[in-house]
KOLKE-896354 format. One record per residue (C-alpha): x, y, z. Coordinates in pm, whole numbers, padded with zeros to 5 digits, always signed. Layout:
<r><px>X</px><py>Y</py><pz>Z</pz></r>
...
END
This chain:
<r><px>+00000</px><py>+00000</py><pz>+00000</pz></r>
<r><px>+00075</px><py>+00346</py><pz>-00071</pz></r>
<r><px>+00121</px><py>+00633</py><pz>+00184</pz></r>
<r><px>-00263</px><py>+00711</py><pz>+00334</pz></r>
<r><px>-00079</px><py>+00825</py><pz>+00714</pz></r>
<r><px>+00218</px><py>+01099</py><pz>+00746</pz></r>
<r><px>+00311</px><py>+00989</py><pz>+01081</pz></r>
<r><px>+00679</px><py>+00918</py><pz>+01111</pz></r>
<r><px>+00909</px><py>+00653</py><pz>+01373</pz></r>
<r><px>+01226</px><py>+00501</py><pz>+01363</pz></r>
<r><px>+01294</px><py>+00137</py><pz>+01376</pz></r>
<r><px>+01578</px><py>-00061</py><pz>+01465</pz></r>
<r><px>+01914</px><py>-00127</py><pz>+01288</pz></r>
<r><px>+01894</px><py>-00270</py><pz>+00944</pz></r>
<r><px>+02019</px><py>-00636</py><pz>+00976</pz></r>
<r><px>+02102</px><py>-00959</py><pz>+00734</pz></r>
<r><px>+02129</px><py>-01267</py><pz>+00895</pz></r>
<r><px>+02124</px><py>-01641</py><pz>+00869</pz></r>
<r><px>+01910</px><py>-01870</py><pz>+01087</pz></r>
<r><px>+02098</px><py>-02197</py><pz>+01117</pz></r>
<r><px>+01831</px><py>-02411</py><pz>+01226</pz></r>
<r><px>+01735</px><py>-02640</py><pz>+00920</pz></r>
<r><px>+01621</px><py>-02910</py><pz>+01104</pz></r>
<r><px>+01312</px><py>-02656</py><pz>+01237</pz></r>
<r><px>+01189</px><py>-02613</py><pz>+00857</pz></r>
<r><px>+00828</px><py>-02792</py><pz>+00853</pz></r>
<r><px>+00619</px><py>-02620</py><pz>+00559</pz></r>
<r><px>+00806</px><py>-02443</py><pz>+00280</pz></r>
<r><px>+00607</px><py>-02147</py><pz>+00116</pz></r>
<r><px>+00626</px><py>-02170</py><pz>-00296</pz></r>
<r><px>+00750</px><py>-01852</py><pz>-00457</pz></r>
<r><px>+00482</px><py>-01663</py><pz>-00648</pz></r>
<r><px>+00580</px><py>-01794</py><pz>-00987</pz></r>
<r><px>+00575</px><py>-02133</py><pz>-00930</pz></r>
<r><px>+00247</px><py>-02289</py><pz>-01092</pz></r>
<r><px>-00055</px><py>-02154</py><pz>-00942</pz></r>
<r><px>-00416</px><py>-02386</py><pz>-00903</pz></r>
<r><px>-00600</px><py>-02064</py><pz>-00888</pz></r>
<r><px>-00583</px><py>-01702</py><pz>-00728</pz></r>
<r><px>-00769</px><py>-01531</py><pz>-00493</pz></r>
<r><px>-01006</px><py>-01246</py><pz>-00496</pz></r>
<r><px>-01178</px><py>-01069</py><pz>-00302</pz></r>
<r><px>-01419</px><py>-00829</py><pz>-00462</pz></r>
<r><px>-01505</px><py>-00473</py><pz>-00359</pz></r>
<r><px>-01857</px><py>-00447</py><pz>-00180</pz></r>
<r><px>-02095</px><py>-00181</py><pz>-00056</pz></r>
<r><px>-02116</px><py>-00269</py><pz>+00311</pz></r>
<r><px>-01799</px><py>-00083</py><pz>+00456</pz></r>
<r><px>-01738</px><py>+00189</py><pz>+00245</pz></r>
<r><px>-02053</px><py>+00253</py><pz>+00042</pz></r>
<r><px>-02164</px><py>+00238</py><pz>-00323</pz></r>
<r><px>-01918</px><py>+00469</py><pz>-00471</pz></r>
<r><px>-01613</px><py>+00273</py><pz>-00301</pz></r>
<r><px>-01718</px><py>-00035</py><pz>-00481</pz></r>
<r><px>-01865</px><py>+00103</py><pz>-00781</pz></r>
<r><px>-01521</px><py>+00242</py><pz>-00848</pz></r>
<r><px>-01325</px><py>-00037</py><pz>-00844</pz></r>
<r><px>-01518</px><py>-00291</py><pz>-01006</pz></r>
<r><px>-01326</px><py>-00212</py><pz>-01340</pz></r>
<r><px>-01001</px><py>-00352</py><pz>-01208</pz></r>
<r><px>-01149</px><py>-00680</py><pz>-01114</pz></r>
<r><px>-01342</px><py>-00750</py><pz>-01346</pz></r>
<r><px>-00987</px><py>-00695</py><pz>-01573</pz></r>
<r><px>-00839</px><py>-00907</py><pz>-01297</pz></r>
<r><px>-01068</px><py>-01195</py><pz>-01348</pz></r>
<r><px>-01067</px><py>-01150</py><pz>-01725</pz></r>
<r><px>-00705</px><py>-01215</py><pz>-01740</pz></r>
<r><px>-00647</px><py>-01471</py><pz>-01515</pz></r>
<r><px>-00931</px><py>-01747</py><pz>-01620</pz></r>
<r><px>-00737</px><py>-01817</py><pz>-01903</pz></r>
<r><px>-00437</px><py>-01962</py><pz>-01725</pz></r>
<r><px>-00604</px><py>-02067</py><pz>-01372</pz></r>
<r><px>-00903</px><py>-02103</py><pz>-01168</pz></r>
<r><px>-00984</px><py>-01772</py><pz>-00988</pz></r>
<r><px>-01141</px><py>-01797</py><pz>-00707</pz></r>
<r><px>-01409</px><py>-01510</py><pz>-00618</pz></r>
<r><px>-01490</px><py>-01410</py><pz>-00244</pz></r>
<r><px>-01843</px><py>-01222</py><pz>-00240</pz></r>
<r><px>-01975</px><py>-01075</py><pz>+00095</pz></r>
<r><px>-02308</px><py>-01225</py><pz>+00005</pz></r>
<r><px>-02554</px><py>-01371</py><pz>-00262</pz></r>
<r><px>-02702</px><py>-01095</py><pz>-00362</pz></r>
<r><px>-02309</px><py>-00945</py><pz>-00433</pz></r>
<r><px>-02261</px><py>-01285</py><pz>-00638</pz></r>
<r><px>-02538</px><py>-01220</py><pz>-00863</pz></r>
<r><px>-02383</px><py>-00860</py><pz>-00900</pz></r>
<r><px>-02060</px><py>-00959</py><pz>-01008</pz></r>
<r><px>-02191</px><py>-01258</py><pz>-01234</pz></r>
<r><px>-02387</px><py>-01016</py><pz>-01395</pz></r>
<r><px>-02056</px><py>-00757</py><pz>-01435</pz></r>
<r><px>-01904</px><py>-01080</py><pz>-01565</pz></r>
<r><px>-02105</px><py>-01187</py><pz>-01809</pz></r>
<r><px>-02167</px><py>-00837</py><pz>-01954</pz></r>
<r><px>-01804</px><py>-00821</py><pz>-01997</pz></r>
<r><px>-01782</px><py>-01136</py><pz>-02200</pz></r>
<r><px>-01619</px><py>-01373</py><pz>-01920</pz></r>
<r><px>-01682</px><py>-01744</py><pz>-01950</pz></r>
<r><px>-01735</px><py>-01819</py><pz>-01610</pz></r>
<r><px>-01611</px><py>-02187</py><pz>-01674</pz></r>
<r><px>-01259</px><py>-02084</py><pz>-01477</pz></r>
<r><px>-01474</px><py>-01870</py><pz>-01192</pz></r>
<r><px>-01583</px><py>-02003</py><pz>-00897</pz></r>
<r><px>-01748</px><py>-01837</py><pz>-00587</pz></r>
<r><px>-01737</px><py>-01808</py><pz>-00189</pz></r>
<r><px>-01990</px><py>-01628</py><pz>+00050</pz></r>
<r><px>-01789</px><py>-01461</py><pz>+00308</pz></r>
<r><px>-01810</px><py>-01161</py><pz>+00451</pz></r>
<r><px>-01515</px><py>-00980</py><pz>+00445</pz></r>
<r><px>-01407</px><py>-00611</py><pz>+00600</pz></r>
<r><px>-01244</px><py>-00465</py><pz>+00216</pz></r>
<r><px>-01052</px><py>-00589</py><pz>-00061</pz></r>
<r><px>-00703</px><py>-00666</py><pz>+00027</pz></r>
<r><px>-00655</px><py>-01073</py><pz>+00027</pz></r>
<r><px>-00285</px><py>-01034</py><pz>-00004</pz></r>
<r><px>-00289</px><py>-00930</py><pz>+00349</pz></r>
<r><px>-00572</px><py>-01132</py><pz>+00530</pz></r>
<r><px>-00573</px><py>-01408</py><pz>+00346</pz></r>
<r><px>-00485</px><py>-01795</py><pz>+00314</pz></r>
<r><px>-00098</px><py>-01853</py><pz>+00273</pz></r>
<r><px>-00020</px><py>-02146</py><pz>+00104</pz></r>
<r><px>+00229</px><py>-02366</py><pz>+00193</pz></r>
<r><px>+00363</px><py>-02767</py><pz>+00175</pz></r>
<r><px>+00485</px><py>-02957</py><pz>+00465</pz></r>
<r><px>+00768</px><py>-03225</py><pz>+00415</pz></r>
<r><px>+00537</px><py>-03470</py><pz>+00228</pz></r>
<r><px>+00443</px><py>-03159</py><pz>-00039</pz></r>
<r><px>+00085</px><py>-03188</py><pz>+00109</pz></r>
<r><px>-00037</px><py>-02800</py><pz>+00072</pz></r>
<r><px>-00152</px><py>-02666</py><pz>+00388</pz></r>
<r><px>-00323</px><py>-02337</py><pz>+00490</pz></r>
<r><px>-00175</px><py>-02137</py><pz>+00720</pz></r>
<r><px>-00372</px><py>-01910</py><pz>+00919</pz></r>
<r><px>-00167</px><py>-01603</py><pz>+01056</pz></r>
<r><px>-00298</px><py>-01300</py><pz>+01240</pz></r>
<r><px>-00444</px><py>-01040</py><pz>+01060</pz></r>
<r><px>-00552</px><py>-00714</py><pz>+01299</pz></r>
<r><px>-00598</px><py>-00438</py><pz>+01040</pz></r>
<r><px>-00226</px><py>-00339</py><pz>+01037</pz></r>
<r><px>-00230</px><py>-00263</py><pz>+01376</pz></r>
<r><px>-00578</px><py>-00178</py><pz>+01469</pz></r>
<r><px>-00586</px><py>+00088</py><pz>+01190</pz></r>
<r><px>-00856</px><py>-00047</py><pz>+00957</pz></r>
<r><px>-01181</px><py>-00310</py><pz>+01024</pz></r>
<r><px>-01029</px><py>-00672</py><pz>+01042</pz></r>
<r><px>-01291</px><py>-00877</py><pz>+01202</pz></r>
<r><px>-01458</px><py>-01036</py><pz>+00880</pz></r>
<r><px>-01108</px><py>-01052</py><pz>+00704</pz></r>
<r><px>-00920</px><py>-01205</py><pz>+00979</pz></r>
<r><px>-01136</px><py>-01495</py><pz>+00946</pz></r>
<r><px>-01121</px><py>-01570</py><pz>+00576</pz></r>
<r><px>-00810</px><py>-01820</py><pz>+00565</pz></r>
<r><px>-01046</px><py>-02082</py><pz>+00854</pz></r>
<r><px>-01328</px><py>-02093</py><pz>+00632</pz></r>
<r><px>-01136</px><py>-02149</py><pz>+00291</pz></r>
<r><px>-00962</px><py>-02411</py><pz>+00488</pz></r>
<r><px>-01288</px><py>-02601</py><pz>+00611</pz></r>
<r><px>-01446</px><py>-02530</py><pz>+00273</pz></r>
<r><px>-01154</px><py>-02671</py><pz>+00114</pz></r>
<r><px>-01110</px><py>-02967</py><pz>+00369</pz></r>
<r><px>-00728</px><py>-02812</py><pz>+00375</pz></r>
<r><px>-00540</px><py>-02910</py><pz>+00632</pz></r>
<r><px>-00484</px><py>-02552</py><pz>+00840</pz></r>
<r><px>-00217</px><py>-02421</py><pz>+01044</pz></r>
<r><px>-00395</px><py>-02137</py><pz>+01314</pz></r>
<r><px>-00121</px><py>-01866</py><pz>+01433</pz></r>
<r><px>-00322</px><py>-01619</py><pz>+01523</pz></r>
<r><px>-00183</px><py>-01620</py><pz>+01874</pz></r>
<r><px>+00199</px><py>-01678</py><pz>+01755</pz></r>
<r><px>+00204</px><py>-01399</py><pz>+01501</pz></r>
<r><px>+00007</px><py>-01096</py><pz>+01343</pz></r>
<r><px>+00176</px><py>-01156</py><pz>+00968</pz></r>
<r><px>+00053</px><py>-00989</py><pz>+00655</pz></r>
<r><px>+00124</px><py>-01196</py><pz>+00304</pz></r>
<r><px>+00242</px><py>-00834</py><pz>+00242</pz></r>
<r><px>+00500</px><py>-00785</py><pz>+00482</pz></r>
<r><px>+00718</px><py>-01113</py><pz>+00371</pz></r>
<r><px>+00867</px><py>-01163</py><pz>+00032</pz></r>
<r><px>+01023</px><py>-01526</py><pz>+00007</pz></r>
<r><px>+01241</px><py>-01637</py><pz>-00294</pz></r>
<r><px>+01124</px><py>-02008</py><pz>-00288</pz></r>
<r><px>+01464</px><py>-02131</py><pz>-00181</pz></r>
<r><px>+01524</px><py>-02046</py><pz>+00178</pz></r>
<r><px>+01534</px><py>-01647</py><pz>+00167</pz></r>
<r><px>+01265</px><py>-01381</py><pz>+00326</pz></r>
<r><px>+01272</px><py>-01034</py><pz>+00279</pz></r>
<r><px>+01086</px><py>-00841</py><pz>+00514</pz></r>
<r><px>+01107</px><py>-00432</py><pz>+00641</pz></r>
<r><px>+01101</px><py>-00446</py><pz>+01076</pz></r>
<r><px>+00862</px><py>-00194</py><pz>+01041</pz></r>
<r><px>+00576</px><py>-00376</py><pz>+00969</pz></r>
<r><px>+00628</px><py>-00704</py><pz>+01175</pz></r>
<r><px>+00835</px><py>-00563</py><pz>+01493</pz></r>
<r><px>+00628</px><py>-00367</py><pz>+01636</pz></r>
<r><px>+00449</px><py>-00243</py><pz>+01917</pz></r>
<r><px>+00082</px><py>-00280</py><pz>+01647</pz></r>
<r><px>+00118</px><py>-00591</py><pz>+01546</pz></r>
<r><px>+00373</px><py>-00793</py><pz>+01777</pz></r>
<r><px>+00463</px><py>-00625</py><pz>+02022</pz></r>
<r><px>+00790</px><py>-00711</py><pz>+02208</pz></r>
<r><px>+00845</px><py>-01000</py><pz>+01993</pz></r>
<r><px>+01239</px><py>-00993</py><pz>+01903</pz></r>
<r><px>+01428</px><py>-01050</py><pz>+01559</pz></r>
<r><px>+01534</px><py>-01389</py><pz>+01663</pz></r>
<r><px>+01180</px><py>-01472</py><pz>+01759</pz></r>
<r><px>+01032</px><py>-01395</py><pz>+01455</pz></r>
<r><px>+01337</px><py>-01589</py><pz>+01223</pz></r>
<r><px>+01254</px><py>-01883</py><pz>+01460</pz></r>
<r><px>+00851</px><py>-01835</py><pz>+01376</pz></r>
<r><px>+00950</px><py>-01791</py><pz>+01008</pz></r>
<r><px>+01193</px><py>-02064</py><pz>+00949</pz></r>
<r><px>+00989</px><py>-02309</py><pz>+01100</pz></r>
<r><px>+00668</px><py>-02222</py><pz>+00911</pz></r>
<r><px>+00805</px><py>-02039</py><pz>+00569</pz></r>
<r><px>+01089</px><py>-02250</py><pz>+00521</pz></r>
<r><px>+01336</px><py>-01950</py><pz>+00508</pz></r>
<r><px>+01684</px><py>-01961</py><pz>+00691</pz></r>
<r><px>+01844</px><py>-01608</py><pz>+00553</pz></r>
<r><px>+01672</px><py>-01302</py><pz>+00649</pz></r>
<r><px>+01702</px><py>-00994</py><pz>+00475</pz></r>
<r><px>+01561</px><py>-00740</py><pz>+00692</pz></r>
<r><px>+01516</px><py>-00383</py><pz>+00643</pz></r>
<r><px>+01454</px><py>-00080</py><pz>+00885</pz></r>
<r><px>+01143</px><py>+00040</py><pz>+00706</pz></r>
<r><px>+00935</px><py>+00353</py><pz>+00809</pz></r>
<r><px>+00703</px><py>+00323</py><pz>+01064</pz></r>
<r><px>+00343</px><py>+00531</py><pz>+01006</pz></r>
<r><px>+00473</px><py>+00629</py><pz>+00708</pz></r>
<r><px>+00142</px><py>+00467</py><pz>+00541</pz></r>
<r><px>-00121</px><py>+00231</py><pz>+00674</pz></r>
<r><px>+00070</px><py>-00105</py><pz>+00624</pz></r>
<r><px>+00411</px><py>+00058</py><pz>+00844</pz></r>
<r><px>+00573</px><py>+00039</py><pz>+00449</pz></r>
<r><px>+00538</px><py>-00316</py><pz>+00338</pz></r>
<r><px>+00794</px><py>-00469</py><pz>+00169</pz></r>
<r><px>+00586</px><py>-00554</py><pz>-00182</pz></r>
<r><px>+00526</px><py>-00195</py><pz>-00231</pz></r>
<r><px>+00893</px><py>-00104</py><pz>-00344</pz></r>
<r><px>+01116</px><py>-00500</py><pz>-00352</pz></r>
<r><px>+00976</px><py>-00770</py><pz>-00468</pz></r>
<r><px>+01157</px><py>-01173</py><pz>-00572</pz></r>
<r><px>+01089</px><py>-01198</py><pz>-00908</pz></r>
<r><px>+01216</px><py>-01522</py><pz>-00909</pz></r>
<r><px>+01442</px><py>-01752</py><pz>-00708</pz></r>
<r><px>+01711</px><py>-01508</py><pz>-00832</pz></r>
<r><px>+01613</px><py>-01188</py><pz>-00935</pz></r>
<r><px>+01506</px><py>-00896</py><pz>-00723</pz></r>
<r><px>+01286</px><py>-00632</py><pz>-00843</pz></r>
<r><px>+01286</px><py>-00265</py><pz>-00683</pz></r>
<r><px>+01332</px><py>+00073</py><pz>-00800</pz></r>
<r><px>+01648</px><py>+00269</py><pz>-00839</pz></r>
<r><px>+01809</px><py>+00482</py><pz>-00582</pz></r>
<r><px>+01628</px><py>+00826</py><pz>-00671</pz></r>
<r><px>+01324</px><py>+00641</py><pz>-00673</pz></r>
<r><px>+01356</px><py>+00453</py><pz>-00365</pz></r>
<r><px>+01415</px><py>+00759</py><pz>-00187</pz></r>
<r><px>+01096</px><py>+00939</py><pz>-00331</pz></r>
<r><px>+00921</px><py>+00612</py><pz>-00154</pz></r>
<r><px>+01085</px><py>+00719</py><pz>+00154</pz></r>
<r><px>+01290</px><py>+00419</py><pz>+00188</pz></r>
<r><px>+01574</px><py>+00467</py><pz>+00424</pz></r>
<r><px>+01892</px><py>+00508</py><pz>+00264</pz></r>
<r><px>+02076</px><py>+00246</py><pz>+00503</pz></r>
<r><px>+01778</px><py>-00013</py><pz>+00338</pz></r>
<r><px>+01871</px><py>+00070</py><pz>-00014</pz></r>
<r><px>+02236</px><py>-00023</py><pz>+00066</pz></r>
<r><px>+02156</px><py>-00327</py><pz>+00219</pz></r>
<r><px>+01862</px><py>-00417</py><pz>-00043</pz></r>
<r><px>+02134</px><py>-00352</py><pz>-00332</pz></r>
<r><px>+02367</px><py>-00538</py><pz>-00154</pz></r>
<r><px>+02166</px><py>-00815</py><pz>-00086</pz></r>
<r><px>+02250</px><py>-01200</py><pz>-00110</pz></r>
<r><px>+02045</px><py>-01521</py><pz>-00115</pz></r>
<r><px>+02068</px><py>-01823</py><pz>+00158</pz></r>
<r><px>+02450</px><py>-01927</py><pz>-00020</pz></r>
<r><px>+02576</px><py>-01592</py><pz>-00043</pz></r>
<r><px>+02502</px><py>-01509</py><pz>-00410</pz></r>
<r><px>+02407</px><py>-01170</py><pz>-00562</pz></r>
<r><px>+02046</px><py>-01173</py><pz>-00665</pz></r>
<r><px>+02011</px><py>-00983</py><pz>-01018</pz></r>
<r><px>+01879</px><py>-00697</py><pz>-00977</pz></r>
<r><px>+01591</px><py>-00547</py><pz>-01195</pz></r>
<r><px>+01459</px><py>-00142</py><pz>-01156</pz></r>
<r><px>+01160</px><py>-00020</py><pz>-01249</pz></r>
<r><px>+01061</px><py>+00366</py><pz>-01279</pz></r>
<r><px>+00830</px><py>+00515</py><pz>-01064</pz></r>
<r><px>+00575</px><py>+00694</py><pz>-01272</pz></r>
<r><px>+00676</px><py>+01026</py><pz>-01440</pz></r>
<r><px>+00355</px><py>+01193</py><pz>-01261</pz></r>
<r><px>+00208</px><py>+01197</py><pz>-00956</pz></r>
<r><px>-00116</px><py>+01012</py><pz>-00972</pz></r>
<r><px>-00441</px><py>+01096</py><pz>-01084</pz></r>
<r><px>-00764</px><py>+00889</py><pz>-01049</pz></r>
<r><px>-01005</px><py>+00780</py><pz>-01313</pz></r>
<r><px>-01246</px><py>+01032</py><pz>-01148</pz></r>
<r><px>-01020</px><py>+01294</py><pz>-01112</pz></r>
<r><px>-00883</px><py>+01332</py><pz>-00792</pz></r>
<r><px>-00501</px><py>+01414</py><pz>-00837</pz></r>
<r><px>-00317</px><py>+01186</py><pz>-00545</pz></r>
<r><px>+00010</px><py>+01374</py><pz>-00436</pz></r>
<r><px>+00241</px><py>+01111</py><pz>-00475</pz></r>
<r><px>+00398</px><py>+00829</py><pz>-00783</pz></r>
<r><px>+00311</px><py>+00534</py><pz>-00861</pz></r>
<r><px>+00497</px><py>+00195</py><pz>-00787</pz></r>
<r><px>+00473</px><py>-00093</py><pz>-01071</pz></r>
<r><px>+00658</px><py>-00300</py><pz>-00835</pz></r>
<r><px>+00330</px><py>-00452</py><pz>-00698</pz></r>
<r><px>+00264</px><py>-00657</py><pz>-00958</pz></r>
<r><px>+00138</px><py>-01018</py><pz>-00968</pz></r>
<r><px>+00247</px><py>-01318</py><pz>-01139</pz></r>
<r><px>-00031</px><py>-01545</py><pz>-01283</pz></r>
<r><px>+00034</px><py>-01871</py><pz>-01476</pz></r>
<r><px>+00019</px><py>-01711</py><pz>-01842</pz></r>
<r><px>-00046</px><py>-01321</py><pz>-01731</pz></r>
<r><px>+00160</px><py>-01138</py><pz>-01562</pz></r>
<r><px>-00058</px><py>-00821</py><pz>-01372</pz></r>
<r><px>+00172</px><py>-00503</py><pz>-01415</pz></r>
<r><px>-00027</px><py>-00208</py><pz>-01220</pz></r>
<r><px>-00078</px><py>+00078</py><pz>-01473</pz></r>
<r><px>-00140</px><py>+00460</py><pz>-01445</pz></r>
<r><px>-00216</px><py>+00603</py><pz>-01754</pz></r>
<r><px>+00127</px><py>+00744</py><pz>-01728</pz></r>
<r><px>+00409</px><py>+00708</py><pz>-01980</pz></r>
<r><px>+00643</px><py>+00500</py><pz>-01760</pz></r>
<r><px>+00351</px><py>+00261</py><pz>-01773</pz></r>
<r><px>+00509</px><py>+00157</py><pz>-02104</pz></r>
<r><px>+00869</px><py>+00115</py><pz>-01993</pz></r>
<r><px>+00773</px><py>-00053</py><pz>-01650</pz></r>
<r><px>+00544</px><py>-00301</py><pz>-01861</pz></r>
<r><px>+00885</px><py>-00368</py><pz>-02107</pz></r>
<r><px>+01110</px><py>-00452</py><pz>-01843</pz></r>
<r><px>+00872</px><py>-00692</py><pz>-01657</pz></r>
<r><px>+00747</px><py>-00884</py><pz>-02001</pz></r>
<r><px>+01200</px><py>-00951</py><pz>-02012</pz></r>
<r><px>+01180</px><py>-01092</py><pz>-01696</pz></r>
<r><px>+00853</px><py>-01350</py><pz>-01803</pz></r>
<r><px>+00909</px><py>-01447</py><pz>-02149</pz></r>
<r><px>+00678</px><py>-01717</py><pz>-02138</pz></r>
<r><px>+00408</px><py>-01518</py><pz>-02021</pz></r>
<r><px>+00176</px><py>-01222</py><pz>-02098</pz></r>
<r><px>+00268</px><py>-00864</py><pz>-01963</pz></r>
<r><px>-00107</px><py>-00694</py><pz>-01875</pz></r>
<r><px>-00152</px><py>-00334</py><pz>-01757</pz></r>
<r><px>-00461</px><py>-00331</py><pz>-01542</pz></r>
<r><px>-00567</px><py>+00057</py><pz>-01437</pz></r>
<r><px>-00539</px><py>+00084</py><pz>-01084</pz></r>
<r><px>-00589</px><py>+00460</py><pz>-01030</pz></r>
<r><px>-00905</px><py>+00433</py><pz>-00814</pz></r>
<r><px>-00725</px><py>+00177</py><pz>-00614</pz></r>
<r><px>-00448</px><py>+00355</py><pz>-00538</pz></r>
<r><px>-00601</px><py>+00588</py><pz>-00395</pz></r>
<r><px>-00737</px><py>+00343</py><pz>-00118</pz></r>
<r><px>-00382</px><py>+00272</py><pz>-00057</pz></r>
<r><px>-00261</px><py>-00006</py><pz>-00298</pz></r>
<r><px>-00231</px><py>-00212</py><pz>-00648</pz></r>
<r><px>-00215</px><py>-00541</py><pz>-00786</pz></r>
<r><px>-00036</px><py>-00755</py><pz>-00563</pz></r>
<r><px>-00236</px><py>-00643</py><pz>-00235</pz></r>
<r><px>-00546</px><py>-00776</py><pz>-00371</pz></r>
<r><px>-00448</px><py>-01096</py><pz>-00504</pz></r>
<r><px>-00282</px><py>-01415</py><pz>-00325</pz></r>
<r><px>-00201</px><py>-01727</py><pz>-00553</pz></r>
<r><px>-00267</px><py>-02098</py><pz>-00423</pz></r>
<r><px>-00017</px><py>-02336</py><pz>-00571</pz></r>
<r><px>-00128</px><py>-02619</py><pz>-00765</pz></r>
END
């Protein structure tokens, strides 16, 4: 998500570090291009934030869904029947086989599933299991009730196996990249602190994260506390394209975000779990600052880091800006075998996010 608060903190010293402890590795968490079943959505409703909230982002899912059936199941949350019929209907009048669509009636708090929901992972027999982490509205900031709740009933609906640490660990899929092979990336910001775990130490949390991730090397960052709503999540500006590529922005660019110069340094620097250089990929910022479909002109850039990787499309956020064209370029080098998309996320953004915080894959 994207700055919403201007309230400013330090954190602690930025720190890399390995977590020997192999042997406490029980589920291992895919990266997000390995083969996906299906992806999750969940779609923008009326009953927290009114008509015009929802009416404003339909566009982008419906784009969403459009592009992902043809590669992968998506898989539709609705807060209740009469909101399926709603969406079937903006389906269908948008030429959608529905074939690739399926639906679940929860009720959910807003739209971001990256955060709240179900994160998939295998355990040692490569059995997928759900795990359930804490979600508390990024520290009490936001409704979280509904959402929090989302992962336990996929999990029964599925007949999933689930994992509940909701008292071990407030966690947002947000917060954590992983690069499939041992490696988390993560800003202290929004996982050490006093509004989501409070006085829960580094090594706790590598101990938490080893044993239920599947990481032993931890690239942490210092982050910006209050900065923005999510206490700067990591998938906002650095990303793991890959098992060995990371994607972020250049140094200019990372400082417009208000990343702190020590975490550029170390995220430039920055090795996987043998000590190897990732390659490093930077994408612009957009030339502007932001302007919504409806004309509200946001005072800040836009980040086409937060993108997601589906099975044949890859969803680059777009801005109507002419870096939208360059960022969609470099990303299409990086997935030759699949589709670059631009879906518009200018009304979005302006609730605080794009592409990858309202998506979350399940591995097939």
């Amino acid at each position: 998500m994207i700055p919403l608060l201007t309230i400013f903190s330090s954190c602690q010293k930025n720190e890399e570090s390995i977590q020997p402890a192999d042997t406490a590795i029980i589920y291992t968490m895919p990266e997000e291009s390995a083969r996906h079943e299906g992806t999750w959505l969940q779609w923008p409703h009326q009953y927290q934030y009114g008509t015009t909230y929802r009416n404003r982002l339909d566009a982008t899912w419906v784009k969403m869904t459009e592009e992902l059936t043809g590669g992968e199941k998506v898989h539709i949350i609705a807060y209740d029947e009469q909101e399926k019929i709603r969406i079937t209907d903006l389906l269908l009048d948008a030429g959608i086989s529905l074939t690739n669509v399926d639906f679940k009636i929860y009720q959910t708090d807003d739209v971001w599933v990256r955060d709240n929901g179900p994160i998939y992972v295998r355990d040692k027999k490569g059995q997928l299991i759900i795990e359930d982490w804490g979600f508390n509205g990024w520290g009490k900031k936001a409704a979280y009730q509904n959402c929090n709740l989302i992962p336990s009933k996929i999990a029964n609906d599925q007949n999933t196996t689930k994992v509940d640490l909701n008292k071990m660990m407030v966690n947002e899929g947000g917060a954590v990249e992983v690069d499939g092979s041992g490696t988390l990336l993560a800003t202290k910001s929004a996982i050490l602190n006093n509004n989501r775990n409070p006085d829960m130490t580094q090594a706790q949390a590598e101990a938490i994260f080893t044993k239920y991730l599947g990481v032993t090397r931890f690239i942490w960052l210092k982050g910006k506390a209050g900065l923005e709503i999510t206490d700067m999540h990591i998938d906002g500006f650095a990303r793991f394209g890959n098992t060995t590529t990371l994607v972020t922005m250049n140094y200019d660019d990372l400082l417009d975000w208000q990343v702190p110069e020590e975490d550029i340094n170390t995220l430039y620097a920055a090795t996987n779990k043998n000590g190897k250089p990732y390659h490093i990929v930077k994408l612009p910022l957009t030339q502007n600052n932001v302007e919504t479909v409806y004309g509200k002109k946001l005072p800040y850039k836009g980040s086409y880091v937060n993108y997601y990787i589906g099975n044949k499309k890859v969803l680059v956020p777009n801005y109507n800006d002419p870096n939208d064209a360059v960022a969609n370029r470099i990303i299409q080098s990086l997935y030759p075998n699949r589709t670059v998309v631009g879906i518009d996320v200018r009304n979005l953004y302006a609730n605080g996010g794009m592409i990858h915080c309202v998506t979350q894959q399940q591995p097939q």
